[in-house]
Each structure stands twice: as C-alpha cells, then as structure tokens.
N, C-alpha and C positions, 0 to 999 in steps of 0.2 A: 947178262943177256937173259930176260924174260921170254917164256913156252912161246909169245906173237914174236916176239925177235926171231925166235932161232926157226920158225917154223916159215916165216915171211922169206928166213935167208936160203929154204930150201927152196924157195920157190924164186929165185932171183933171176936166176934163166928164167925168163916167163915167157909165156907163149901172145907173139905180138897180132895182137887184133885188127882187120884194115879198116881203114880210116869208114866212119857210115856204120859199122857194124853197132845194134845196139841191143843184139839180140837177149843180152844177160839180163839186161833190165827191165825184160818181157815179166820175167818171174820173180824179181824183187829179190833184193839182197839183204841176209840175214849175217846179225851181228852176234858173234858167240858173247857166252856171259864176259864181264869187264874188259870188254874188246873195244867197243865203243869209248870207253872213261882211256884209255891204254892210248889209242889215235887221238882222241882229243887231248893228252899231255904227251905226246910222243911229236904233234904237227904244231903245236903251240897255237890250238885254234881255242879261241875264248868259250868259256863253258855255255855262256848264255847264247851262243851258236849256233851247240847241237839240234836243239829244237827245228834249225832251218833243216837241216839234213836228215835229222831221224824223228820215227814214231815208235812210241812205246805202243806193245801189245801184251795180252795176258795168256798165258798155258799154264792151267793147274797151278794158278797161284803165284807161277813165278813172272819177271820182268823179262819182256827180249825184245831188244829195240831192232829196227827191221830203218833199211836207208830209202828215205822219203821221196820220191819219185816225184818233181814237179812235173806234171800233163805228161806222167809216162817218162821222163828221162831224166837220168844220174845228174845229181849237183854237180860232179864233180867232172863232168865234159863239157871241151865246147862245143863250138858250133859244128865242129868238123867230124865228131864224135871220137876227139881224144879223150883221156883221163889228164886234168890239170893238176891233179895234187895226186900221182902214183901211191906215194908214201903213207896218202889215208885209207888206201884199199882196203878191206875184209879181206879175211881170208877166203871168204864164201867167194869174192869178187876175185881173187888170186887166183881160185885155181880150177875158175870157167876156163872154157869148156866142160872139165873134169865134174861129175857131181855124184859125190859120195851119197852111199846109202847105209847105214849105220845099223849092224849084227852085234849080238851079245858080246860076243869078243874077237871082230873080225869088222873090217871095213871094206866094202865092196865102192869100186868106181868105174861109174857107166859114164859116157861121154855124149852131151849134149848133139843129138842125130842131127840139128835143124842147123848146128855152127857151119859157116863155109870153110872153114879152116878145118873141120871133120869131115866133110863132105870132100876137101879136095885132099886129104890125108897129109896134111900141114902140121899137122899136130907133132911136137920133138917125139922120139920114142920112148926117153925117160920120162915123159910129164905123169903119165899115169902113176908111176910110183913114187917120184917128187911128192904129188898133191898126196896121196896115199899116206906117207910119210910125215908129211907136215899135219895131215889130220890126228894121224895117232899120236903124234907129237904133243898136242895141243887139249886133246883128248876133254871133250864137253862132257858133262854129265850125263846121265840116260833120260833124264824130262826133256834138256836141250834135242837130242841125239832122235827121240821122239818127237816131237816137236819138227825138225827140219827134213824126217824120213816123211811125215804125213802130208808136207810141203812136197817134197816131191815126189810121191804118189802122183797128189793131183797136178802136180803141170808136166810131168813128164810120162804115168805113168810104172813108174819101172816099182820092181818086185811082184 
C-alpha cells in the first residue's frame, strides 16, 4: 500500500456531502505531486484522458496539475451533484471541508466556514485529525506545501 493508499484509507469514514452542495469546486482542487499519474493507474482511466479532467500549472519550476472545472463544475459529478468515480478523488477533495495550512513542521486545519455541514456542526468529531493525519502521512514537499498555503490565503483568507 502506497502514502495515497494508506492516507485515502484514513480518510474512508468521509464526511457525506448533501446532494447540490458544490461548494469545494468554488476553489479548485489541487493535485499533490504523482497523485494524478497514481488515480489515473489506480481507476484504470486511459492516460490520454487526463487532459479532460486536469490542467497543468507552473510554481517555481515545478508541475501541479490542478482538476479542470468545466463552466465551474467537477468532471466527476452528476447532475445531482454526486461524485461518480469516489475512488478518483484527491486528497485535497477527501478532506473538504477540512483545509490544511502547511508550517515548517506542523500542519494547522481550519474548516471551510461557508460548508453547511460546518455551519450546522455535521462535521464527525474525528475528521479534523483524520485529514490532519492523512496529510502528514502523505507529506508534500515545501514548493508544493507553498504553493497550496498561498492558494489558500487567497480564497479563504486564513493565516
């Protein structure tokens, strides 16, 4: 079992979303490094695929593909704003509400204020440390770690 195996299995309680909600995909979901290549041989989806679902972006040189939003909404729901293929999720998508803010040697998690499922305190009591866990599990580089803190700076604010 590969660091997205064992960190997706901490997350397998997951916190169920109601049906409409598409709030996560307000702010775009980021793909840690060889996380995308890892879902695309783990879901048996054709390589020449990706390109529907994801865009390459540039930070300091390096690759971070980032999941392609047609007119604002996830490939991977329907109509009713399910998730079709659970199994392809990010971990960034795993452990919405949850959103890590990434310290020298310490991982801080603030909880998306605009979720209804934080707003009506839906949220399990272990998710905070689950997601927590799975992140230091998983443990991105510091360009990455950089990279998804200055992301959410700007849509949430936090730090």
């Amino acid at each position: 079992m590969n660091k997205f195996e064992k960190a997706y299995k901490i997350l397998e309680k997951n916190v169920k979303c109601p049906s409409g909600c598409s709030l996560c995909e307000i702010y775009g979901i980021v793909f840690l490094p060889n996380e995308l290549e890892f879902l695309v041989k783990k879901n048996q989806i054709d390589k020449k695929d990706k390109k529907k679902f994801a865009k390459v972006y540039y930070y300091g040189g390096h690759k971070i593909y980032a999941l392609l939003m047609d007119n604002g909404d996830c490939p991977f729901k329907n109509k009713i704003g399910r998730c079709i293929n659970c199994g392809a999720r990010t971990l960034d998508c795993r452990t919405h509400p949850a959103i890590p803010i990434f310290g020298h040697d310490k991982i801080e998690i603030y909880f998306d204020k605009k979720c209804p499922l934080v707003q009506r305190g839906k949220i399990p009591k272990d998710f905070k440390k689950r997601a927590r866990r799975a992140w230091h599990l998983v443990n991105p580089p510091r360009w990455w770690k950089n990279f998804y803190n200055k992301i959410q700076i700007q849509n949430f604010g936090y730090l």
